[in-house]
CHARMM internal coordinates of N, CA and C (Angstrom, degrees):
IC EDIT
DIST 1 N 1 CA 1.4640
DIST 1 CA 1 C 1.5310
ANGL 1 N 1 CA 1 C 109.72
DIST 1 C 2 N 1.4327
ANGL 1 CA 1 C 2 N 105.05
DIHE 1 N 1 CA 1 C 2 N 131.60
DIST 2 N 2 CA 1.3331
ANGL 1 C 2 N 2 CA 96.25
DIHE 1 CA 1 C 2 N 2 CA 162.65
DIST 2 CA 2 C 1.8305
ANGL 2 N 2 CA 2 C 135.87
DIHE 1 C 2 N 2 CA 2 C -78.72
DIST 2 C 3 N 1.2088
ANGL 2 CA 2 C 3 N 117.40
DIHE 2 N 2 CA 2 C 3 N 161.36
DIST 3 N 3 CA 1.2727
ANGL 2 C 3 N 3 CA 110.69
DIHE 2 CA 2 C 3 N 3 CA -169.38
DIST 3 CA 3 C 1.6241
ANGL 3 N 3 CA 3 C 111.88
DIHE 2 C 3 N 3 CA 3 C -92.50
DIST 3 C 4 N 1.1044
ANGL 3 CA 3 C 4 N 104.78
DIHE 3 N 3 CA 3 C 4 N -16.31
DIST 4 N 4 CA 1.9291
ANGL 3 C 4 N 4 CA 109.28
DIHE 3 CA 3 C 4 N 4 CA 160.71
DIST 4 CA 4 C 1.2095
ANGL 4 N 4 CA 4 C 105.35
DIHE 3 C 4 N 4 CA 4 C -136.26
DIST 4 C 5 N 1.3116
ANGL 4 CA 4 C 5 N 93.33
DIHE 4 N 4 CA 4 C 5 N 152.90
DIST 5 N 5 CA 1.5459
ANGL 4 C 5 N 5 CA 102.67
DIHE 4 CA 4 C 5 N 5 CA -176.36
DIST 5 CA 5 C 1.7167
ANGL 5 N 5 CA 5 C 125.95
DIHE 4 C 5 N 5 CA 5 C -102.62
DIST 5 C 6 N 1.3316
ANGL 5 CA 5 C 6 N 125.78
DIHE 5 N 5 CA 5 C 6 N 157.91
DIST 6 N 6 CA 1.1218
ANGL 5 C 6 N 6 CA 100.97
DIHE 5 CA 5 C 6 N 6 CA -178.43
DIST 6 CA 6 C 1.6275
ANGL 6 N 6 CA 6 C 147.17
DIHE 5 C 6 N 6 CA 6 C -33.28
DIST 6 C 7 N 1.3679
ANGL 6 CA 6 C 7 N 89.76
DIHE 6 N 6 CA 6 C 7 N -35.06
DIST 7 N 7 CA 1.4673
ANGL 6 C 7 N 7 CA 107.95
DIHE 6 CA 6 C 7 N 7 CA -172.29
DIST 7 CA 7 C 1.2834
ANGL 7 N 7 CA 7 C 121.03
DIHE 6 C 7 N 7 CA 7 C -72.16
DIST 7 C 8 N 1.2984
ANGL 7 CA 7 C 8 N 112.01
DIHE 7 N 7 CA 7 C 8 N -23.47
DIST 8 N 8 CA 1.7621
ANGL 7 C 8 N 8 CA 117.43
DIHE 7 CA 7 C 8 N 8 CA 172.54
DIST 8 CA 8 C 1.4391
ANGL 8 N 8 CA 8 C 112.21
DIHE 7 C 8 N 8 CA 8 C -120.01
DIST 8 C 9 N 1.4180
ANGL 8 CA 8 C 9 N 104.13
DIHE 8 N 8 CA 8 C 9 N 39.22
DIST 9 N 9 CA 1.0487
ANGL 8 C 9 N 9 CA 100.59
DIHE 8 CA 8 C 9 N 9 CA -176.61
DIST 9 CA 9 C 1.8384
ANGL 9 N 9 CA 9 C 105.98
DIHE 8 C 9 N 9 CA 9 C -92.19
DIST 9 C 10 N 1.0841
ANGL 9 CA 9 C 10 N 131.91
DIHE 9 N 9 CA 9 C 10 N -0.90
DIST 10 N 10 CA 1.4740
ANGL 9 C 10 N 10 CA 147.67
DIHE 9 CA 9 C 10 N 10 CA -143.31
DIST 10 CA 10 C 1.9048
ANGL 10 N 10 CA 10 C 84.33
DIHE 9 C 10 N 10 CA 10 C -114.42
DIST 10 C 11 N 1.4685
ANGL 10 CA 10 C 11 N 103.60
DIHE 10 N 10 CA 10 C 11 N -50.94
DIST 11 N 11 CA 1.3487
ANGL 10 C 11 N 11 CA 108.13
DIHE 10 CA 10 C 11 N 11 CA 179.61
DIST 11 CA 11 C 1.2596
ANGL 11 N 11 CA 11 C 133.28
DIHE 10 C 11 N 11 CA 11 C -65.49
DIST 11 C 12 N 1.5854
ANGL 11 CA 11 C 12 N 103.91
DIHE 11 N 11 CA 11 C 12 N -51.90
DIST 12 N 12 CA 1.6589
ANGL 11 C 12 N 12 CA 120.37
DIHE 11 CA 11 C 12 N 12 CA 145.12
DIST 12 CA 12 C 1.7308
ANGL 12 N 12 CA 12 C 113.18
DIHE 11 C 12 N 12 CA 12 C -9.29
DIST 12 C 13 N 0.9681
ANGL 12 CA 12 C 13 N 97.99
DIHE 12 N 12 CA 12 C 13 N -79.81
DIST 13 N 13 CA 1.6719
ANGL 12 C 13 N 13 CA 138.18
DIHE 12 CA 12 C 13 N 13 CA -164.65
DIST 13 CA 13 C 2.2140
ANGL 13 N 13 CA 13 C 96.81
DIHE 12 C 13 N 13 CA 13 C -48.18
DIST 13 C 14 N 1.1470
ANGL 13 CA 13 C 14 N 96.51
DIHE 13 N 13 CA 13 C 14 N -65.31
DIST 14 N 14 CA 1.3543
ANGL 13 C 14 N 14 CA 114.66
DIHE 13 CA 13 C 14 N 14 CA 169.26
DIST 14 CA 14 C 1.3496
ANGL 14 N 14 CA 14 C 104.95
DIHE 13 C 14 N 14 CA 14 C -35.87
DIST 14 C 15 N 1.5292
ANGL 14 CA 14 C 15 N 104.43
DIHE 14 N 14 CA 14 C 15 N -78.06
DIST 15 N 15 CA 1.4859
ANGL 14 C 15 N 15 CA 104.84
DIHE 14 CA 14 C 15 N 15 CA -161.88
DIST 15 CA 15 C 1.6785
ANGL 15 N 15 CA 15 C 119.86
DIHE 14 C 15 N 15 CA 15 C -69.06
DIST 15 C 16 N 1.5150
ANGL 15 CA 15 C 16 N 100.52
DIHE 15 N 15 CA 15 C 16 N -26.34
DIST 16 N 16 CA 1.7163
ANGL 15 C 16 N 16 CA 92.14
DIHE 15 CA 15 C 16 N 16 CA 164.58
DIST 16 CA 16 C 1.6010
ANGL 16 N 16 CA 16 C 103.80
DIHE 15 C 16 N 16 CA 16 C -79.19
DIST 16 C 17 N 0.8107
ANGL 16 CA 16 C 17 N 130.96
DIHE 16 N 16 CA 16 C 17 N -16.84
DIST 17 N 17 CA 1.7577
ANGL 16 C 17 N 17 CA 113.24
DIHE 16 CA 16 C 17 N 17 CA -174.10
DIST 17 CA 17 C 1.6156
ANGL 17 N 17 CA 17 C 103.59
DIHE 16 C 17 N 17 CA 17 C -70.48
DIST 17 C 18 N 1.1687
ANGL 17 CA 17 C 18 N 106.60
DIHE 17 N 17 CA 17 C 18 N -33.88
DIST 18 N 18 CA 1.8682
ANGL 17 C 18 N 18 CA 122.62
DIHE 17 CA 17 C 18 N 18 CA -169.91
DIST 18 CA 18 C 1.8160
ANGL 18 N 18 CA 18 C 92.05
DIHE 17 C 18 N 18 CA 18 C -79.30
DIST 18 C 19 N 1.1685
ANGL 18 CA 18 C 19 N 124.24
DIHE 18 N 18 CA 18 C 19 N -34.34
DIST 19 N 19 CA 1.7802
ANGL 18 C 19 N 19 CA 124.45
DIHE 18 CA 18 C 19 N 19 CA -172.86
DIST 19 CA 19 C 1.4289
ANGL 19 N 19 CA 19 C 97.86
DIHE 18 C 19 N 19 CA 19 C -79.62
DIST 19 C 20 N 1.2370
ANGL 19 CA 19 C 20 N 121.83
DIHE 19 N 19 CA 19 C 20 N -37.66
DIST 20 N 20 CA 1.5738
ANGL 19 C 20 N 20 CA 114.77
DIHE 19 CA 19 C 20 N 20 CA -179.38
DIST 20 CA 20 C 1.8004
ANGL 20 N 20 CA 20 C 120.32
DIHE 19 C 20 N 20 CA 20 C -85.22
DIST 20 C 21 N 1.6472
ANGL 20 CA 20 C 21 N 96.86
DIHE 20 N 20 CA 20 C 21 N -15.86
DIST 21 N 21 CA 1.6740
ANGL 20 C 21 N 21 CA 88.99
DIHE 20 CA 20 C 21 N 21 CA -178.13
DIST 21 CA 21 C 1.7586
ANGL 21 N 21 CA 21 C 84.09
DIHE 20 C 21 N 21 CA 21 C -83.59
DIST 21 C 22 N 1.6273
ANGL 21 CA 21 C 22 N 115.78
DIHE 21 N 21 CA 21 C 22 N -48.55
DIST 22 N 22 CA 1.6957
ANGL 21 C 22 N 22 CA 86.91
DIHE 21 CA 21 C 22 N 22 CA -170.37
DIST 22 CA 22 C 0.9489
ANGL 22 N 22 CA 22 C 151.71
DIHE 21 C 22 N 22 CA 22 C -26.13
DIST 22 C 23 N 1.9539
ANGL 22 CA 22 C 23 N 105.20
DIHE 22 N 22 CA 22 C 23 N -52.21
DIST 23 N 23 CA 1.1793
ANGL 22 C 23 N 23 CA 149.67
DIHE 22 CA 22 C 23 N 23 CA 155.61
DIST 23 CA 23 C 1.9920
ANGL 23 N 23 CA 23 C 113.46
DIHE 22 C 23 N 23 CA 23 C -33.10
DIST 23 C 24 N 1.0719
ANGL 23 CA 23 C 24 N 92.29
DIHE 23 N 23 CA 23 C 24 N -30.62
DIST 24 N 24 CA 1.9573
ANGL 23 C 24 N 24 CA 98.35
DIHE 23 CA 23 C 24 N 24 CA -168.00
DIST 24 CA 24 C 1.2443
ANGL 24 N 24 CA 24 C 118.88
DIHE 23 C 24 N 24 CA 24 C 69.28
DIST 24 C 25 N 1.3196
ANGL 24 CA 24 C 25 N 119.88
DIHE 24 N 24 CA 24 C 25 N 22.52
DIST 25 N 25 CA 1.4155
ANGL 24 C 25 N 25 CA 143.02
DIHE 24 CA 24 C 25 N 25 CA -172.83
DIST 25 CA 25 C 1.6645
ANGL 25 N 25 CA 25 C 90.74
DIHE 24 C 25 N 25 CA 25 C -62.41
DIST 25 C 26 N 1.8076
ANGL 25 CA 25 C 26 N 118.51
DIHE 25 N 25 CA 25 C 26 N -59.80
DIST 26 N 26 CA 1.2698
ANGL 25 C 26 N 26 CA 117.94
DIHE 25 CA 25 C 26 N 26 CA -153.07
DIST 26 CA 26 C 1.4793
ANGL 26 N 26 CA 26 C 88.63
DIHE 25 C 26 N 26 CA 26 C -121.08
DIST 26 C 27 N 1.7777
ANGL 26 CA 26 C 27 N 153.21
DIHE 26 N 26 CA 26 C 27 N 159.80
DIST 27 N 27 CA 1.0310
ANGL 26 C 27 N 27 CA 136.62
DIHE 26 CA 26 C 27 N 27 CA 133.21
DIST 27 CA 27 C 1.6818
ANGL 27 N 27 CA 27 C 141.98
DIHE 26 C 27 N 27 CA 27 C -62.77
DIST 27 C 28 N 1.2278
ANGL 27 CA 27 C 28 N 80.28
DIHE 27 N 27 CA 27 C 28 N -27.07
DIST 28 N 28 CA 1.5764
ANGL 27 C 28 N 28 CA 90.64
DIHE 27 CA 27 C 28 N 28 CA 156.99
DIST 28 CA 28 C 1.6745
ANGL 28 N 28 CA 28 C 137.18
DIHE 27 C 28 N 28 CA 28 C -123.06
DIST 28 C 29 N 1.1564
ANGL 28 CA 28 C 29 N 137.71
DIHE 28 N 28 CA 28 C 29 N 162.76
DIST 29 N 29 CA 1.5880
ANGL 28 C 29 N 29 CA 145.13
DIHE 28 CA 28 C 29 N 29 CA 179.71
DIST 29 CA 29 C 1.5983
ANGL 29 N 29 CA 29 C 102.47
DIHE 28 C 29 N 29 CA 29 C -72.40
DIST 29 C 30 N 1.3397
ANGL 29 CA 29 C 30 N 144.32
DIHE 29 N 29 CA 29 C 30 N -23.90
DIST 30 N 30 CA 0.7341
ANGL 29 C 30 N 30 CA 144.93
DIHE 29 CA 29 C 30 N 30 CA 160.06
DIST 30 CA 30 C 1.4176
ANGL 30 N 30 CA 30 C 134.72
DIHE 29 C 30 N 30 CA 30 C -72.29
DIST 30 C 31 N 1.2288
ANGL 30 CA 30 C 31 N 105.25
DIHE 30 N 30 CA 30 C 31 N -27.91
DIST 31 N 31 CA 1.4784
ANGL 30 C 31 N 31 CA 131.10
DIHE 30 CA 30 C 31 N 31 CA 154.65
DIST 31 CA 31 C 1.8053
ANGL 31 N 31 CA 31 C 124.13
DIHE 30 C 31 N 31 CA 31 C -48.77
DIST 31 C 32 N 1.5247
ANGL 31 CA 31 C 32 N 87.64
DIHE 31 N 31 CA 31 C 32 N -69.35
DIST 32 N 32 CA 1.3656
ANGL 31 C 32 N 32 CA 110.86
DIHE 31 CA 31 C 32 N 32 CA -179.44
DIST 32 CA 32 C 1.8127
ANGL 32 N 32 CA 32 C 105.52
DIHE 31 C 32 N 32 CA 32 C -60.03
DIST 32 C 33 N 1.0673
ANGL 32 CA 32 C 33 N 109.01
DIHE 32 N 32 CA 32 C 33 N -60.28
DIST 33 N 33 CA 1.5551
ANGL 32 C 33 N 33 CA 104.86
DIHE 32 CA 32 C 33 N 33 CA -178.28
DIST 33 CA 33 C 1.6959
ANGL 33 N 33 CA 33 C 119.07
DIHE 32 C 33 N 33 CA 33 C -55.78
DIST 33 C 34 N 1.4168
ANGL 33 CA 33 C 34 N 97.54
DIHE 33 N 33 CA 33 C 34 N -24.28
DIST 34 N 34 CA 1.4217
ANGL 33 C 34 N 34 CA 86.06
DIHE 33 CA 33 C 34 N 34 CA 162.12
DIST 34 CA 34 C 1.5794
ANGL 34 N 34 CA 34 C 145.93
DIHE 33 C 34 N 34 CA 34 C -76.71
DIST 34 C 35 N 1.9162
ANGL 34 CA 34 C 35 N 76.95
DIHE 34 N 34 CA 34 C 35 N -25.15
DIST 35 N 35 CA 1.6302
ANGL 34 C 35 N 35 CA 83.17
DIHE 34 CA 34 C 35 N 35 CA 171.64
DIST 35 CA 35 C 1.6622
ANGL 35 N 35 CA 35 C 117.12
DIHE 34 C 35 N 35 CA 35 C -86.76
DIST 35 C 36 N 1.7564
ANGL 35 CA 35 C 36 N 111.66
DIHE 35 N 35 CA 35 C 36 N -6.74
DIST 36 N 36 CA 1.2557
ANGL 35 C 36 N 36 CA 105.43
DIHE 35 CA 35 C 36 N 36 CA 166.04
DIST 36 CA 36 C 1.5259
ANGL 36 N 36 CA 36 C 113.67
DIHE 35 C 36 N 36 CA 36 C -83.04
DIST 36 C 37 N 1.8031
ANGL 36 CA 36 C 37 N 131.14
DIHE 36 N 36 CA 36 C 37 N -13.86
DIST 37 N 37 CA 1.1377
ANGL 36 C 37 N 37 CA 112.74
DIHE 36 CA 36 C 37 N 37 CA 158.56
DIST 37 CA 37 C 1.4421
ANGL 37 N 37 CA 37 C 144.88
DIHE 36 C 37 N 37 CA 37 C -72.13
DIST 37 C 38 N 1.6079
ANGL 37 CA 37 C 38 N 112.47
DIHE 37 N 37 CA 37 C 38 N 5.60
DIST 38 N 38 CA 1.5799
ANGL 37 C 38 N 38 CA 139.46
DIHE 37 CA 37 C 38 N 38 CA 169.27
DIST 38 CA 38 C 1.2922
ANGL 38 N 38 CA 38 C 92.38
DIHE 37 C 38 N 38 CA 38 C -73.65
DIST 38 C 39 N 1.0923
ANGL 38 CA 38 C 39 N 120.48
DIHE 38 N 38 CA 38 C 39 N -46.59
DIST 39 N 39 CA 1.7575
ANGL 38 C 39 N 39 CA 117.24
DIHE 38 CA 38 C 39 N 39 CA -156.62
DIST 39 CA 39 C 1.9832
ANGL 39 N 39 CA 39 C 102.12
DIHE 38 C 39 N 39 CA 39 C -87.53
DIST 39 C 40 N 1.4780
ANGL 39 CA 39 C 40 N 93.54
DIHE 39 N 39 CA 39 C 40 N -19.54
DIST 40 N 40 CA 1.5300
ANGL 39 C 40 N 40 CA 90.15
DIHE 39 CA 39 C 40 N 40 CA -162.24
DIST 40 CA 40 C 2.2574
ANGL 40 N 40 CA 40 C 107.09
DIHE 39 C 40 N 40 CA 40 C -52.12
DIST 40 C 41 N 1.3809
ANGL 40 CA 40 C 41 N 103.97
DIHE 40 N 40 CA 40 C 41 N -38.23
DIST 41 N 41 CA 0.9833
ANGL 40 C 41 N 41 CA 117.47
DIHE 40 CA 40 C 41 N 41 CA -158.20
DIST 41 CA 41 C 1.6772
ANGL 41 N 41 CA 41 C 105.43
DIHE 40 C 41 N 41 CA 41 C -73.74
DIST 41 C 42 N 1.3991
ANGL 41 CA 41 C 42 N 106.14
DIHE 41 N 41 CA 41 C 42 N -41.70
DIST 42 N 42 CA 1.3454
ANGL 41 C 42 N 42 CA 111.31
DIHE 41 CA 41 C 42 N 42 CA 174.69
DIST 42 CA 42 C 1.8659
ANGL 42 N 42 CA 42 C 122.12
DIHE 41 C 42 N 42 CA 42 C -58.49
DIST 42 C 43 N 1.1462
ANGL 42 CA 42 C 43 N 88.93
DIHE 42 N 42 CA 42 C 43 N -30.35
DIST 43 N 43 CA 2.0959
ANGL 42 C 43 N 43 CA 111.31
DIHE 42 CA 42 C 43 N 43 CA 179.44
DIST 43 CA 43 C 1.3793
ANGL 43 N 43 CA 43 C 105.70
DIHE 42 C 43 N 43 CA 43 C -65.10
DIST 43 C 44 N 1.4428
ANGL 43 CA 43 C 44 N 115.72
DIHE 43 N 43 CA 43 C 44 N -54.24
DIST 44 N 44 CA 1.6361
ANGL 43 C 44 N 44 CA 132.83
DIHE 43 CA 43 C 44 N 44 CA -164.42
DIST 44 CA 44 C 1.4347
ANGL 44 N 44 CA 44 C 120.35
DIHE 43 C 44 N 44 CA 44 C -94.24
DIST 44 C 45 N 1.7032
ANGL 44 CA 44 C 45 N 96.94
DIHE 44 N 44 CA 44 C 45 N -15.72
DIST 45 N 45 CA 1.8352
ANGL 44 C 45 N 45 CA 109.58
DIHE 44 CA 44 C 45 N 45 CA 170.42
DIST 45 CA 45 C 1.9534
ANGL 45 N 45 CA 45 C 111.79
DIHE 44 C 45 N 45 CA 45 C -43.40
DIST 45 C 46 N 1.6259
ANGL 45 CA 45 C 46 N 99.33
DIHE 45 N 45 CA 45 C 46 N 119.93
DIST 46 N 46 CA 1.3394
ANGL 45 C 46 N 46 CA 68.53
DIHE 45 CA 45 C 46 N 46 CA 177.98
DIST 46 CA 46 C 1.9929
ANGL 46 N 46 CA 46 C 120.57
DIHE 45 C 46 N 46 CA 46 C -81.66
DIST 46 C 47 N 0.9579
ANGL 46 CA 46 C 47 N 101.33
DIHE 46 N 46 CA 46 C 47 N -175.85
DIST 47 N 47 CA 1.6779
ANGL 46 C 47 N 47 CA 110.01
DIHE 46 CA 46 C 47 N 47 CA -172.85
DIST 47 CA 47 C 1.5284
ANGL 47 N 47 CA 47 C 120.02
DIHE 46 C 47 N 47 CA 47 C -85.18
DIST 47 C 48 N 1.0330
ANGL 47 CA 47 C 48 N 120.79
DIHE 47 N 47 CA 47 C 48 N 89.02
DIST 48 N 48 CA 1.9263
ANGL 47 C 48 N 48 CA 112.90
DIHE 47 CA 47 C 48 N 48 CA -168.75
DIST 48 CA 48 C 1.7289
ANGL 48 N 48 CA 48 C 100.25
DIHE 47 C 48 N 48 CA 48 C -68.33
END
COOR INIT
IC SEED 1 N 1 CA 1 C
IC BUILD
């Protein structure tokens, strides 16, 4: 099973991109969302 589901997955995505610019993790939102779209695939992989 996955742990999010498709449907919030757009939201997901949002709210960590916004937790990591707070953070100063990334300087930019464009940044950050990219490195949350590396991860997106690994989260939503399904499980054999």
């Amino acid at each position: 099973m996955c742990i999010f589901t498709q449907e919030n997955t757009n939201a997901f995505i949002d709210d960590a991109t916004l937790l990591l610019h707070y953070l100063g993790i990334v300087k930019t939102s464009c940044d950050s969302r990219a490195i949350i779209q590396q991860y997106r695939n690994f989260l939503f992989s399904p499980v054999d």
